[in-house]
N, CA and C atoms of all chains as a GROMACS GRO file, in nm:
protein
  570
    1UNK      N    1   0.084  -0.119   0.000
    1UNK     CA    2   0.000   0.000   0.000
    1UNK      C    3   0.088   0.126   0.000
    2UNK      N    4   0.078   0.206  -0.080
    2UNK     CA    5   0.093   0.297  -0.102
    2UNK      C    6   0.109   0.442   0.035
    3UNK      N    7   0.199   0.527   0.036
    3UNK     CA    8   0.165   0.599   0.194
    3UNK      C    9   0.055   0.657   0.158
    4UNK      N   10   0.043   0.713   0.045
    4UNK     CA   11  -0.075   0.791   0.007
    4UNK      C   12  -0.164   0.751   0.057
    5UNK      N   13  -0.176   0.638  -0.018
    5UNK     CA   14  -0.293   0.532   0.021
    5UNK      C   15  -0.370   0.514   0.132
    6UNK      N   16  -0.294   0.525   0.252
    6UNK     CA   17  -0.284   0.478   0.395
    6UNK      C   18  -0.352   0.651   0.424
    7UNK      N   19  -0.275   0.729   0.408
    7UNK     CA   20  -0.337   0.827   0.461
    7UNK      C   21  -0.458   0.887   0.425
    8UNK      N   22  -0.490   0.851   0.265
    8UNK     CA   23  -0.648   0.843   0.254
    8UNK      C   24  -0.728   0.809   0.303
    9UNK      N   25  -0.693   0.669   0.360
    9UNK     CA   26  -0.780   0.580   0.498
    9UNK      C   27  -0.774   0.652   0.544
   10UNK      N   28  -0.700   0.683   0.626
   10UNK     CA   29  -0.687   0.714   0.800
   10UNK      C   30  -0.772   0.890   0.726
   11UNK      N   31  -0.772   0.927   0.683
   11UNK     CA   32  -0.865   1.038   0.668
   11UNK      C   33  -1.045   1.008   0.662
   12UNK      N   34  -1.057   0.920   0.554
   12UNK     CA   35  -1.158   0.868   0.591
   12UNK      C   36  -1.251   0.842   0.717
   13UNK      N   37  -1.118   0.754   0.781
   13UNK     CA   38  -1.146   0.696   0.905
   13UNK      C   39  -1.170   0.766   1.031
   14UNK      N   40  -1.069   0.876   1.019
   14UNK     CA   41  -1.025   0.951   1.165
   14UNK      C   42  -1.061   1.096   1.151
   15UNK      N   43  -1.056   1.158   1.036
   15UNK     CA   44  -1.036   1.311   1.015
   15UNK      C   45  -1.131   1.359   1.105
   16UNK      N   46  -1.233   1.330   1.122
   16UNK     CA   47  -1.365   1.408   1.172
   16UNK      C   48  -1.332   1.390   1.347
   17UNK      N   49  -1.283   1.328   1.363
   17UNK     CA   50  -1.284   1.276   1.487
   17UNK      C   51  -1.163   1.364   1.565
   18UNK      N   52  -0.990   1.357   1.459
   18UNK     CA   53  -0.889   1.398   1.505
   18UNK      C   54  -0.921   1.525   1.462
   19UNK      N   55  -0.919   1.567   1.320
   19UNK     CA   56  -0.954   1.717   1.356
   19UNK      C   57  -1.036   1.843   1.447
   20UNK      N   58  -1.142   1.753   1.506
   20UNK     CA   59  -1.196   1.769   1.648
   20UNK      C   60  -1.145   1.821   1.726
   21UNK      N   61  -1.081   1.695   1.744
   21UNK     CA   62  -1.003   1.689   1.869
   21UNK      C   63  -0.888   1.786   1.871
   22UNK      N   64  -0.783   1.850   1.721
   22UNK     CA   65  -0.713   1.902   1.767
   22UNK      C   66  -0.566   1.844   1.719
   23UNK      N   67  -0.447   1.954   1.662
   23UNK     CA   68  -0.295   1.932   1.669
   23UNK      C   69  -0.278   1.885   1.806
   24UNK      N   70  -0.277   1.974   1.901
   24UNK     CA   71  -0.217   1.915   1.994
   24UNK      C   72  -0.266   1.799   2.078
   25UNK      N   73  -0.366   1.782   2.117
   25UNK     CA   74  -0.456   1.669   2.151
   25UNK      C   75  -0.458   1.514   2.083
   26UNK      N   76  -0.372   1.553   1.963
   26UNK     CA   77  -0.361   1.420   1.853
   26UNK      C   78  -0.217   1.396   1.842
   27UNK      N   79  -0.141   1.521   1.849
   27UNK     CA   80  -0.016   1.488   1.891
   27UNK      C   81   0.037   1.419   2.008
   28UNK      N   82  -0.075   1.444   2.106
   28UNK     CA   83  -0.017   1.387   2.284
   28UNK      C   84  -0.083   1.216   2.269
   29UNK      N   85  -0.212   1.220   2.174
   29UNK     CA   86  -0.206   1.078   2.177
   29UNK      C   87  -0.122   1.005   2.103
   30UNK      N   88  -0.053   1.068   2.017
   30UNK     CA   89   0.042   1.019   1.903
   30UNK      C   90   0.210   0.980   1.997
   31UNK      N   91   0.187   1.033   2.110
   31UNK     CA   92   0.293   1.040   2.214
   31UNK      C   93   0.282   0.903   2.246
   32UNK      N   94   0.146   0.906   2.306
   32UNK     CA   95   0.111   0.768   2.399
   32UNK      C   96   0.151   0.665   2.331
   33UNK      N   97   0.088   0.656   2.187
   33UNK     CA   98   0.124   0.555   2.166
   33UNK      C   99   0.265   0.476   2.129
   34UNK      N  100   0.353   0.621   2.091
   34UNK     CA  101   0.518   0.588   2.082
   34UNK      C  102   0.534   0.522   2.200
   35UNK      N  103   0.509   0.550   2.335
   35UNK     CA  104   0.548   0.516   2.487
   35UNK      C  105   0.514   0.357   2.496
   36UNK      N  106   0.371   0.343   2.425
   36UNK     CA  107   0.324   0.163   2.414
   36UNK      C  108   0.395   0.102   2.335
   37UNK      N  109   0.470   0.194   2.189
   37UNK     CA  110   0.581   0.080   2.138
   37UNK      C  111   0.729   0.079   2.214
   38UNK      N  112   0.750   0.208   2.314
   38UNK     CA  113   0.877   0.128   2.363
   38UNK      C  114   0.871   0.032   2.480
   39UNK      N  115   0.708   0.015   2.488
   39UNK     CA  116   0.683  -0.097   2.661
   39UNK      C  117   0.699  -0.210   2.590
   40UNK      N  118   0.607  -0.218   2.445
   40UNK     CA  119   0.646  -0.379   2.346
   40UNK      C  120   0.789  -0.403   2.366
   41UNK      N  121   0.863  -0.296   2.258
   41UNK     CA  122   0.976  -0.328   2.259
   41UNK      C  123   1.026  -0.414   2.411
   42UNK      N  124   1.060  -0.287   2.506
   42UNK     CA  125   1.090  -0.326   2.608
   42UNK      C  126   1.079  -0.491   2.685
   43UNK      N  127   0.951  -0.540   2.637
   43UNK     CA  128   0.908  -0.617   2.686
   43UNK      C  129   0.966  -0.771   2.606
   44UNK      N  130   1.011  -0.733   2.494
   44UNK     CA  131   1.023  -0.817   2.356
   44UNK      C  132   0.940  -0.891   2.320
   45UNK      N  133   0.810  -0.841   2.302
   45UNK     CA  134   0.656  -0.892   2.247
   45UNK      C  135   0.641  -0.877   2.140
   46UNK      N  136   0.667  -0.910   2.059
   46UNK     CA  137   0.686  -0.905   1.904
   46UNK      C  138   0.551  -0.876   1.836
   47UNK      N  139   0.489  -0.942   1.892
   47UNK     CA  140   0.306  -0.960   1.857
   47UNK      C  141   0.252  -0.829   1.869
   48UNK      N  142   0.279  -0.750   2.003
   48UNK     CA  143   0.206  -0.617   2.057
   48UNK      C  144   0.299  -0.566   1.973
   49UNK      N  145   0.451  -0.531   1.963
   49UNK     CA  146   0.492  -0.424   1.881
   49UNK      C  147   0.410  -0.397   1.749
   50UNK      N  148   0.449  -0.518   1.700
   50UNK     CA  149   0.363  -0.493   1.545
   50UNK      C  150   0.204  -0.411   1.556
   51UNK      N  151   0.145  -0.453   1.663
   51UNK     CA  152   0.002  -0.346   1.672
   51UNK      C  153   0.029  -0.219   1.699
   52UNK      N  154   0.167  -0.244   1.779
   52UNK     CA  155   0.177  -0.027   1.825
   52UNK      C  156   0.286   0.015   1.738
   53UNK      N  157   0.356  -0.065   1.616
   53UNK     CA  158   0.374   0.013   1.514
   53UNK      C  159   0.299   0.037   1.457
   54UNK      N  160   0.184  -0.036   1.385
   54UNK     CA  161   0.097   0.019   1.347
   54UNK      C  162   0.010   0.169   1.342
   55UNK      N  163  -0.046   0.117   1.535
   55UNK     CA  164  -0.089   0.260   1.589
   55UNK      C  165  -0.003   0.364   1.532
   56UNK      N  166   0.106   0.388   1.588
   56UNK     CA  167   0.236   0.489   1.567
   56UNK      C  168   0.225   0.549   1.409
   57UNK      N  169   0.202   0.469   1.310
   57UNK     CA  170   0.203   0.516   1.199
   57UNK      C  171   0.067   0.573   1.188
   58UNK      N  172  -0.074   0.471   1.214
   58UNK     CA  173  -0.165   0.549   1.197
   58UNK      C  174  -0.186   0.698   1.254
   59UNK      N  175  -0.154   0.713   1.392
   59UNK     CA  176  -0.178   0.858   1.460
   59UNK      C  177  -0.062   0.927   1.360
   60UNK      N  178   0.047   0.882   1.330
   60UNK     CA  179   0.150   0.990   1.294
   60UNK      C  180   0.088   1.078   1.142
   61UNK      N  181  -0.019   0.936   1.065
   61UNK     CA  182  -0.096   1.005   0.953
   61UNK      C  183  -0.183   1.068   0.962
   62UNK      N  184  -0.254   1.045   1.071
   62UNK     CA  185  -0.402   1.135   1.112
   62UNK      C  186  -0.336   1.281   1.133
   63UNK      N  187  -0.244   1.260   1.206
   63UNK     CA  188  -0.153   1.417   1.239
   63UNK      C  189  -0.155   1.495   1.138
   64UNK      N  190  -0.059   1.436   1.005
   64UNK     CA  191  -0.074   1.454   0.870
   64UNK      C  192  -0.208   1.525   0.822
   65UNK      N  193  -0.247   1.417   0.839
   65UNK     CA  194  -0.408   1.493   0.747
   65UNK      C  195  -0.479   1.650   0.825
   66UNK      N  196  -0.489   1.614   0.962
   66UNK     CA  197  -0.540   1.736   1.032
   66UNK      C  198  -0.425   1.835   1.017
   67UNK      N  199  -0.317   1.837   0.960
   67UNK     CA  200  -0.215   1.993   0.948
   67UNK      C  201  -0.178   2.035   0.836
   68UNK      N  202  -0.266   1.928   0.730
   68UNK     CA  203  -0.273   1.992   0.576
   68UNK      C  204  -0.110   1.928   0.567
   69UNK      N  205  -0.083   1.755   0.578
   69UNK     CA  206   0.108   1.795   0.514
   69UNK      C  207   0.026   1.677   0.442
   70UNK      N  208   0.106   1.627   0.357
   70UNK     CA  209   0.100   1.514   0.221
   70UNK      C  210   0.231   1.427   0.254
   71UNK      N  211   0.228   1.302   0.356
   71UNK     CA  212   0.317   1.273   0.468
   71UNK      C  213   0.398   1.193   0.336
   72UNK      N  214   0.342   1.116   0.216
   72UNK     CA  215   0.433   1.023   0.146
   72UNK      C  216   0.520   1.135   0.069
   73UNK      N  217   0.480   1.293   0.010
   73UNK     CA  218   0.554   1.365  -0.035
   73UNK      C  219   0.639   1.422   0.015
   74UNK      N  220   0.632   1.489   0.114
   74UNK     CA  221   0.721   1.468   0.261
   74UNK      C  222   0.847   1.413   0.258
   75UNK      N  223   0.788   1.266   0.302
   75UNK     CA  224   0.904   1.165   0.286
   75UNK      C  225   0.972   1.146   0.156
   76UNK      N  226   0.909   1.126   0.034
   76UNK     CA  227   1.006   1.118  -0.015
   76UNK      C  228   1.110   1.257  -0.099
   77UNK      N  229   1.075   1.413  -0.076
   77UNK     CA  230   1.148   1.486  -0.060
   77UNK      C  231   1.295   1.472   0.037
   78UNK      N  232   1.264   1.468   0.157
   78UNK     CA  233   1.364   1.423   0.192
   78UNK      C  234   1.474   1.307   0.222
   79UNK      N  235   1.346   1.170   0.200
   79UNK     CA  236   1.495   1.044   0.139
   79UNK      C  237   1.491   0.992   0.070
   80UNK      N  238   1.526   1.020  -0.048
   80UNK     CA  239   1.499   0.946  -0.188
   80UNK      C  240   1.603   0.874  -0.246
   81UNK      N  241   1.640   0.762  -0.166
   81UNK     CA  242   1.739   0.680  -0.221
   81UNK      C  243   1.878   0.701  -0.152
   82UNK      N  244   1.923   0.838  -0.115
   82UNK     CA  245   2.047   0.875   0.003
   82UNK      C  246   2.024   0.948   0.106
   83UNK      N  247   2.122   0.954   0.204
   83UNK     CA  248   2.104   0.993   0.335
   83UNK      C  249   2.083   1.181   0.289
   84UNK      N  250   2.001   1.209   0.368
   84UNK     CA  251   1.956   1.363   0.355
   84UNK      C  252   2.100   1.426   0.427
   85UNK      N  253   2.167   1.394   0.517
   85UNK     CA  254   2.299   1.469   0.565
   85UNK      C  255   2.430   1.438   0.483
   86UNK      N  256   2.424   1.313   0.442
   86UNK     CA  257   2.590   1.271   0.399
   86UNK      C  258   2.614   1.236   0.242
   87UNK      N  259   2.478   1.186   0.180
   87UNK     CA  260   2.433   1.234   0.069
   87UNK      C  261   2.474   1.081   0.025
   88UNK      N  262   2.508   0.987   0.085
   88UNK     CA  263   2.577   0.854   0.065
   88UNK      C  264   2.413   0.763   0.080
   89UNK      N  265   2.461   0.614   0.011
   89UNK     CA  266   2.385   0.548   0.027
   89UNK      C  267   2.484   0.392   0.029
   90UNK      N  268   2.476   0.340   0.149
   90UNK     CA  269   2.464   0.305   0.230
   90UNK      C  270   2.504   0.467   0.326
   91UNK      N  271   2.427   0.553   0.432
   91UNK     CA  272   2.426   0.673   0.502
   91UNK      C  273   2.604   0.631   0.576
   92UNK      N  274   2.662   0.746   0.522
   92UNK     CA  275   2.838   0.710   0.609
   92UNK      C  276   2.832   0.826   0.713
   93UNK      N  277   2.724   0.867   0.762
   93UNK     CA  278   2.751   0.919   0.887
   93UNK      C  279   2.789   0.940   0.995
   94UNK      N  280   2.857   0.964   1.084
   94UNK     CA  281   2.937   0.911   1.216
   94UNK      C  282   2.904   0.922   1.330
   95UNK      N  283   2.785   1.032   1.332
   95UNK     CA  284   2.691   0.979   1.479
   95UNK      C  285   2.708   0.890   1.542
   96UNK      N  286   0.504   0.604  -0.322
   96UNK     CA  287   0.612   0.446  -0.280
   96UNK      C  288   0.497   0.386  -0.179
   97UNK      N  289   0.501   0.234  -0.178
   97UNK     CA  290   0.476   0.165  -0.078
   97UNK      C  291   0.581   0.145  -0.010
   98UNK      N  292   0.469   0.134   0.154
   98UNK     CA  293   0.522   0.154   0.252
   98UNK      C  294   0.641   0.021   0.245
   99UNK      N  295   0.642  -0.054   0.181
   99UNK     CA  296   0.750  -0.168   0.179
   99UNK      C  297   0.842  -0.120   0.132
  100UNK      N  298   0.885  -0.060   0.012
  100UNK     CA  299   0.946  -0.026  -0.073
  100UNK      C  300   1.056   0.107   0.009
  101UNK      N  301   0.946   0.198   0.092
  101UNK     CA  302   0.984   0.290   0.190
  101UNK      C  303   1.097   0.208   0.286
  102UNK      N  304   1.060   0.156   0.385
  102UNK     CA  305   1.133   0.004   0.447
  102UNK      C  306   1.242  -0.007   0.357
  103UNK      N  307   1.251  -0.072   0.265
  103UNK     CA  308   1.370  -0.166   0.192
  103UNK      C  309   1.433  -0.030   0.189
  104UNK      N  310   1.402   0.075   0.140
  104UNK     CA  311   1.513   0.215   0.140
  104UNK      C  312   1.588   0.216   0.269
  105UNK      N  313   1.538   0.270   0.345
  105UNK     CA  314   1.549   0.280   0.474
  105UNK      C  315   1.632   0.135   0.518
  106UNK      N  316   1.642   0.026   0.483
  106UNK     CA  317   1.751  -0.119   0.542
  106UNK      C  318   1.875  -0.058   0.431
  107UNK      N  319   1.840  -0.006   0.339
  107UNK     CA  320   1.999   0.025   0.262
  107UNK      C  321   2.061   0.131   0.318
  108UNK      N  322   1.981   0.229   0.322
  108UNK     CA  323   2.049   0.372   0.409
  108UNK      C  324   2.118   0.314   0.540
  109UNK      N  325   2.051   0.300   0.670
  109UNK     CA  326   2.030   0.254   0.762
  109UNK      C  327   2.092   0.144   0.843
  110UNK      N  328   2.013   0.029   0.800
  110UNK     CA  329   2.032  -0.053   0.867
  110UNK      C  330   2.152  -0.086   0.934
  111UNK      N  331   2.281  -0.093   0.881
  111UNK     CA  332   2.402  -0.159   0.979
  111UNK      C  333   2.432  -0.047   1.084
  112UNK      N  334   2.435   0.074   1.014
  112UNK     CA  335   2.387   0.162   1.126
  112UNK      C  336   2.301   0.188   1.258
  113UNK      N  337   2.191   0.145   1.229
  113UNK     CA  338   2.073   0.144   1.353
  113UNK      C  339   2.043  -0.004   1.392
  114UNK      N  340   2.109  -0.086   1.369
  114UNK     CA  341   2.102  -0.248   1.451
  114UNK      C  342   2.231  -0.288   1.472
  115UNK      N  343   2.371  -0.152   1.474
  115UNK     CA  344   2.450  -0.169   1.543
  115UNK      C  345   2.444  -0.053   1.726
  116UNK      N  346   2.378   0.043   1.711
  116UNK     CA  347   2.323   0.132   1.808
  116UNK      C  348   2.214   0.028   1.864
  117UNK      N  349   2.174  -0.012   1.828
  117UNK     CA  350   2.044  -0.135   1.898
  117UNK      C  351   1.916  -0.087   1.897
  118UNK      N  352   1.793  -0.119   1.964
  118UNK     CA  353   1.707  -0.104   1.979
  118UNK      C  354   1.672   0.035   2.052
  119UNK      N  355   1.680   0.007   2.199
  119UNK     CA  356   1.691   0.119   2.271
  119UNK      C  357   1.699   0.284   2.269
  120UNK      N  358   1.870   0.297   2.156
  120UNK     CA  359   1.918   0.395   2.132
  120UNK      C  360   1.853   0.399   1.987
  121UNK      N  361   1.818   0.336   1.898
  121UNK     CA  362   1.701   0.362   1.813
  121UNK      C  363   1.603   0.420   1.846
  122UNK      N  364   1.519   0.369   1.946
  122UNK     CA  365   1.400   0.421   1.982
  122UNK      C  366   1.399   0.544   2.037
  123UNK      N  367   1.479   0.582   2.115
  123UNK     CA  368   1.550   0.694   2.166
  123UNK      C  369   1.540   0.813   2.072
  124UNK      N  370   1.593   0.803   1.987
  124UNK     CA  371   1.627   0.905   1.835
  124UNK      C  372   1.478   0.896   1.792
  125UNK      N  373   1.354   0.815   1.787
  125UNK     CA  374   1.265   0.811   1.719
  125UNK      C  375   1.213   0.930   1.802
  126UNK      N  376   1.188   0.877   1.954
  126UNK     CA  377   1.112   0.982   2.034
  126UNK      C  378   1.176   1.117   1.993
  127UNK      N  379   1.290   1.126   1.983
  127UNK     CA  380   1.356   1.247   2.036
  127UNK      C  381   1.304   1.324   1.853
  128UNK      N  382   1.317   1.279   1.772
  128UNK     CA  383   1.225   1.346   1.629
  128UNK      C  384   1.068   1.397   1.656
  129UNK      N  385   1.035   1.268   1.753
  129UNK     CA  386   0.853   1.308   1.749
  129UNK      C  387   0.867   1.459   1.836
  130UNK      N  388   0.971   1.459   1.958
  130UNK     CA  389   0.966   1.577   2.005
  130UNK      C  390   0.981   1.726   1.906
  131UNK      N  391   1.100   1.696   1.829
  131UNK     CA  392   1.109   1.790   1.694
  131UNK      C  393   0.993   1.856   1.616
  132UNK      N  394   0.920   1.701   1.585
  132UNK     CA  395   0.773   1.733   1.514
  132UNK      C  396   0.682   1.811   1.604
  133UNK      N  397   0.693   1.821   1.742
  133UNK     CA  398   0.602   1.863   1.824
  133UNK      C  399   0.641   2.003   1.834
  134UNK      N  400   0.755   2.071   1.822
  134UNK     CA  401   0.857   2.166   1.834
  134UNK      C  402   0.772   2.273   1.678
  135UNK      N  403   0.797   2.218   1.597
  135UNK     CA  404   0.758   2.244   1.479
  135UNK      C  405   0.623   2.274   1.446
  136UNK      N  406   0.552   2.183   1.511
  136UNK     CA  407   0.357   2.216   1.548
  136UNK      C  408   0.350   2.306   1.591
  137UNK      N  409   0.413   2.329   1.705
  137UNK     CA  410   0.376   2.415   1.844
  137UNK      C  411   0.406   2.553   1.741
  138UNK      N  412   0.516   2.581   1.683
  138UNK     CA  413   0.555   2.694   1.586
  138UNK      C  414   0.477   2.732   1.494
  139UNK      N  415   0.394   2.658   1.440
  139UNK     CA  416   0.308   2.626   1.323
  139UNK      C  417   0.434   2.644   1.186
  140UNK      N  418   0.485   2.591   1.211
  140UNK     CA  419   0.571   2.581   1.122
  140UNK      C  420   0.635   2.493   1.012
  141UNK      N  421   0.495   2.498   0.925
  141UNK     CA  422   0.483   2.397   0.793
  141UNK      C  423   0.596   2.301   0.750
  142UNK      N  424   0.697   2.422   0.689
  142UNK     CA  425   0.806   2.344   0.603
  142UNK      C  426   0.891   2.281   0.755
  143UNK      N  427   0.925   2.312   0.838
  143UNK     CA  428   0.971   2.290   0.937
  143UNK      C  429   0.936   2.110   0.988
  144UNK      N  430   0.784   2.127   0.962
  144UNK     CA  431   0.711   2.017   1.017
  144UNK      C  432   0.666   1.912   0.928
  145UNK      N  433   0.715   1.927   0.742
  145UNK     CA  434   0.702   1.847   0.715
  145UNK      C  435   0.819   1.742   0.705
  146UNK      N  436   0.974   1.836   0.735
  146UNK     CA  437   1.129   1.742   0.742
  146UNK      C  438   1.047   1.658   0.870
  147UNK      N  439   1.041   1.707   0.988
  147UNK     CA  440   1.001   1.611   1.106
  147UNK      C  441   0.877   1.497   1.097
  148UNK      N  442   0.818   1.517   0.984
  148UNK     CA  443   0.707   1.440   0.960
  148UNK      C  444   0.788   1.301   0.903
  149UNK      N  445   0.902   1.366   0.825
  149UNK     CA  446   0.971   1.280   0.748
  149UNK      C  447   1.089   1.160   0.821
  150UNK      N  448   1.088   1.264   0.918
  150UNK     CA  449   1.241   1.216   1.006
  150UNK      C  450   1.150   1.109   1.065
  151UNK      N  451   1.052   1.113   1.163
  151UNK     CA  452   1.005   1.004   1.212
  151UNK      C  453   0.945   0.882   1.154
  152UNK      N  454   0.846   0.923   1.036
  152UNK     CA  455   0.860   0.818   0.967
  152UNK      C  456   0.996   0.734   0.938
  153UNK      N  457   1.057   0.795   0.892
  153UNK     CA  458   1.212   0.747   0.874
  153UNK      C  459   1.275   0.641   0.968
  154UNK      N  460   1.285   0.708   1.133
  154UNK     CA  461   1.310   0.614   1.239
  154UNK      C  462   1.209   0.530   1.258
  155UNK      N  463   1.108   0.560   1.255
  155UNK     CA  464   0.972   0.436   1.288
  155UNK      C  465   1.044   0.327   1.187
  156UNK      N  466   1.020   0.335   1.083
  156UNK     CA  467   1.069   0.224   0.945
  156UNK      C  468   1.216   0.144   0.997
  157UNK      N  469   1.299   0.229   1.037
  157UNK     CA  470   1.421   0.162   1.058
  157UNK      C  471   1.428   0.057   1.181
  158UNK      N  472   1.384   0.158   1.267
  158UNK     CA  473   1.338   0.049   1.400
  158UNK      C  474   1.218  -0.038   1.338
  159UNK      N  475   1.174  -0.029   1.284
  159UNK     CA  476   1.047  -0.175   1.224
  159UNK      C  477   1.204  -0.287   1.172
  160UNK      N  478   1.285  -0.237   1.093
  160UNK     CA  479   1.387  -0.296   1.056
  160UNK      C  480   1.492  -0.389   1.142
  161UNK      N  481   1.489  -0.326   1.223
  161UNK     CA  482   1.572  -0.408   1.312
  161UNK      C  483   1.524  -0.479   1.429
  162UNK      N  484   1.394  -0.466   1.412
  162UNK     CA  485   1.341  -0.552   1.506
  162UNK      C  486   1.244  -0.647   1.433
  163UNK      N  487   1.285  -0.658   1.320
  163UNK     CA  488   1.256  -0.752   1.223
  163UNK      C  489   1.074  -0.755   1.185
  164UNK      N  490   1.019  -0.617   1.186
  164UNK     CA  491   0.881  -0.610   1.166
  164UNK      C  492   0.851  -0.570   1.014
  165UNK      N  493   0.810  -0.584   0.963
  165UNK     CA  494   0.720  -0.570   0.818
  165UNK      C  495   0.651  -0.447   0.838
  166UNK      N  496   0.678  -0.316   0.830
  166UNK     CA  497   0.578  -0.174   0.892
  166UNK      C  498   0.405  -0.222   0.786
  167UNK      N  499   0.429  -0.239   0.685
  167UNK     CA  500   0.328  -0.252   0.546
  167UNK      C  501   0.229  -0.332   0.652
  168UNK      N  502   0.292  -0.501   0.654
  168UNK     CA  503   0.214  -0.586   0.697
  168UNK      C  504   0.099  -0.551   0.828
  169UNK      N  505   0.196  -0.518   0.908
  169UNK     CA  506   0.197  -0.476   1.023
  169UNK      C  507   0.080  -0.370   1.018
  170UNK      N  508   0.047  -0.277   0.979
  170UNK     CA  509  -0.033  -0.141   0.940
  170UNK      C  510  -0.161  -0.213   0.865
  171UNK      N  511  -0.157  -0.293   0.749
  171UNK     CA  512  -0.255  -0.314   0.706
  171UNK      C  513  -0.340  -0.426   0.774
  172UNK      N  514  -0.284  -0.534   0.835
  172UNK     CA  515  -0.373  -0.606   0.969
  172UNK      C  516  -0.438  -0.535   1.030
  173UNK      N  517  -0.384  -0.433   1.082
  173UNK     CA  518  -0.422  -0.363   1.185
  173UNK      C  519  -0.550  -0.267   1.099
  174UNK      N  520  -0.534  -0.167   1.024
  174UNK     CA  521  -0.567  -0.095   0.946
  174UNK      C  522  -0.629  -0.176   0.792
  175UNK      N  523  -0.734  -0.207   0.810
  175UNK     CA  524  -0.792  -0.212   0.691
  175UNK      C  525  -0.950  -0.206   0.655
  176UNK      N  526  -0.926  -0.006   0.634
  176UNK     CA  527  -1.078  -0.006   0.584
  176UNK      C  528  -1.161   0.049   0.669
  177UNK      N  529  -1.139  -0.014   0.796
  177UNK     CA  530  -1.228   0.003   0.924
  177UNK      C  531  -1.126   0.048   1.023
  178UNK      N  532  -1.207   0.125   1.138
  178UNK     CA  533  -1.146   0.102   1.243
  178UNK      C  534  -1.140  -0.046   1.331
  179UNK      N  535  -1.048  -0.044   1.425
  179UNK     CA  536  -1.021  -0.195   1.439
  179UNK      C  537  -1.077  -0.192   1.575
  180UNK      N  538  -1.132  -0.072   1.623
  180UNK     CA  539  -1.212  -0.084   1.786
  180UNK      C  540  -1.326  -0.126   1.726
  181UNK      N  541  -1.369   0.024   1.645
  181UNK     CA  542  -1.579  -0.017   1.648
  181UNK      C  543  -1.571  -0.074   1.479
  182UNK      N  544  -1.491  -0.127   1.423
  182UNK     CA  545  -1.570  -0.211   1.309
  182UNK      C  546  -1.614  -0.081   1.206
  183UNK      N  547  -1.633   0.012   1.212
  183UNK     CA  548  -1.682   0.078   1.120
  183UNK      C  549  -1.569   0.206   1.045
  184UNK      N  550  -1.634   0.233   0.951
  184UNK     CA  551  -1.578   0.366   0.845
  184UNK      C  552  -1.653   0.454   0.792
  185UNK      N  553  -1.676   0.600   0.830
  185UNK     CA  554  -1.601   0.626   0.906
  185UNK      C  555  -1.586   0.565   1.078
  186UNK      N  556  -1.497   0.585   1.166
  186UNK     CA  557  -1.472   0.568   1.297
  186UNK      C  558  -1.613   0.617   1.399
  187UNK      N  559  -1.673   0.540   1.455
  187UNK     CA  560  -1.815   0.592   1.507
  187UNK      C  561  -1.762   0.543   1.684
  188UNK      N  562  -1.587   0.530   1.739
  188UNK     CA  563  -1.565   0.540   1.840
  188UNK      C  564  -1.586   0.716   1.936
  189UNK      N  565  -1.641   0.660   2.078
  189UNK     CA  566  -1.710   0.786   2.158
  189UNK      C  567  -1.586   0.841   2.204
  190UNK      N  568  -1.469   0.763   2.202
  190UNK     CA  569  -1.356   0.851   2.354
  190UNK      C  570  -1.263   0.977   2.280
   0.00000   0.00000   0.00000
């Protein structure tokens, strides 16, 4: 699926609801749910991560849609095949 | 791009990079972007907020990578069509 794609859903699905609710109010749940993928992680539940990556992406698109961004154009402006800092691909960064 | 295709970028850039830092310090950098993105909201600051829109997607994908998750798979189980609380589309959840 396409990101586009995905965020068409999640507009469908959520817009009326998250735009409601609010940037910041959708951002703090968009928090929560980062916090439930590092308890998966943490936990090494492989099963729950995969649902709160999920979540994580869905809220991160609903975000998207309620602030007017176009999240797959976005992305691929800034990584299209090399690292956006080092300009390499495999990224030779030294962080 | 599909979100797979997004992924496989992201294991070439990436990967020996962020599954030699590990999990942890992955996840770490993810939060610490969502904070960026939140930085960037709070500003209303579009172009600002669509690099951070980008950056986290970015770490979400990589950490899906090294913790050996499928983001695509993973998203569309979860996500398809409906919401996955109340069954319906649009979302007819009260909270």
């Amino acid at each position: 699926m396409h990101i586009h794609e995905f965020q068409e859903m999640m507009r469908r699905l959520y817009f009326h609801r998250d735009n409601e609710r609010g940037v910041k109010g959708t951002y703090n749940w968009l928090a929560d749910e980062l916090g439930e993928l590092g308890e998966a992680l943490k936990a090494n539940d492989k099963e729950a991560a995969e649902k709160e990556f999920a979540d994580v992406i869905a809220w991160l698109t609903s975000l998207a849609n309620i602030t007017g961004i176009d999240l797959e154009r976005a992305t691929i402006n800034k990584y299209s095949d090399k690292c956006p800092k080092c300009q390499q691909s495999p990224c030779q960064c030294t962080f």
